[in-house]
C-alpha positions, -999 to 999 in steps of 0.1 A, spaced: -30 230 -180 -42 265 -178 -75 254 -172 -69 228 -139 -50 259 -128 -80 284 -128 -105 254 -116 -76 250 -82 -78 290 -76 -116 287 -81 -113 259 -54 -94 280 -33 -116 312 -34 -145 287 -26 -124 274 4 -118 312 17 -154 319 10 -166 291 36 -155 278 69 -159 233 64 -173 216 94 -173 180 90 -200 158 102 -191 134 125 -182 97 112 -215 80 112 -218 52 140 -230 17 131 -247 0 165 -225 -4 185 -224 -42 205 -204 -57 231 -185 -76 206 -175 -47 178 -143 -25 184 -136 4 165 -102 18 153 -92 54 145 -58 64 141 -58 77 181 -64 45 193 -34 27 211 -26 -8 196 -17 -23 227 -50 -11 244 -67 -25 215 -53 -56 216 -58 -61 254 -96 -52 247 -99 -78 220 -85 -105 244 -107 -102 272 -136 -100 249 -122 -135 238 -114 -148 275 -152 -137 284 -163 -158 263 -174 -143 233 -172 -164 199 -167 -137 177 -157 -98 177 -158 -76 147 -130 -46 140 -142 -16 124 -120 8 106 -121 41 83 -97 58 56 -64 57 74 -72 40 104 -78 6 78 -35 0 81 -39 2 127 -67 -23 123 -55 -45 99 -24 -51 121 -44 -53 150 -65 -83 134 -32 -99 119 -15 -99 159 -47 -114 171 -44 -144 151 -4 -146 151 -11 -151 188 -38 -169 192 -21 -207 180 -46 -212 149 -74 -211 175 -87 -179 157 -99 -169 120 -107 -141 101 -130 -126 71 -128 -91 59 -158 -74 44 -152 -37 25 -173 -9 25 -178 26 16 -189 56 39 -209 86 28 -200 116 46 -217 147 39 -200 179 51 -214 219 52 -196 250 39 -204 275 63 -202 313 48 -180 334 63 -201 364 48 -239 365 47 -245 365 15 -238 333 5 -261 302 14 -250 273 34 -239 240 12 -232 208 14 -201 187 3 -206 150 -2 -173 126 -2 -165 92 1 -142 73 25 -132 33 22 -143 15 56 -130 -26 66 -151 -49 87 -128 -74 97 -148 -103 112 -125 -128 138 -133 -155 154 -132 -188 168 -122 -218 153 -144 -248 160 -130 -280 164 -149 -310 154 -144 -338 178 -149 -367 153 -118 -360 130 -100 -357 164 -68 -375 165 -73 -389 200 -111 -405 190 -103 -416 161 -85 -451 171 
């Protein structure tokens, strides 16, 4: 017990000792078709985007979504389909992000270092169903 208390102070004095700046979240390419969600992101807007990506045309988008962003995204997929009739379908792919962040020194002494952590990312893939005109009720008689 004593011990995770001295390695939380130790923690601490590091923390006081260094001013974090976090990288920024790294980007994949970003297409026409792939919508990100953070936690700032409005649902409704979102949801709207989604659509007219649909309405455009386009077969398939792709939701991306980091650490607690993953719950906005997941409901924004989940709508999506709710509303779509069973025209649409989904597939999820996880992931993990690197980030790497620096510990700035506050006193010049001390060198710059680097802080790696991991954060869980969600590709959700939707698109459209395809119907197959041959098992078609209305052709099959």
């Amino acid at each position: 017990m004593e011990k995770e208390l001295i390695k939380e102070k130790h923690v601490r004095n590091t923390y006081n000792k260094y001013a974090l700046k976090k990288k920024p979240i790294p980007k994949f390419k970003q297409r026409k078709n792939d919508v990100y969600v953070t936690n700032k992101s409005s649902l409704k807007q979102q949801h709207k985007r989604c659509e007219d990506l649909f309405n455009s045309g386009i077969q398939e988008i792709y939701v991306h979504c980091v650490g607690n962003a993953i719950k906005q995204g997941l409901n924004l997929a989940l709508n999506l389909i709710n509303n779509s009739n069973g025209g649409l379908s989904y597939a999820v792919y996880t992931s993990t992000i690197r980030y790497i962040d620096e510990l700035h020194p506050l006193y010049d002494d001390e060198d710059i270092t680097i802080q790696k952590r991991n954060n869980s990312a969600i590709h959700i893939k939707i698109f459209r169903n395809t119907i197959n005109l041959l098992t078609s009720p209305s052709t099959a008689n």
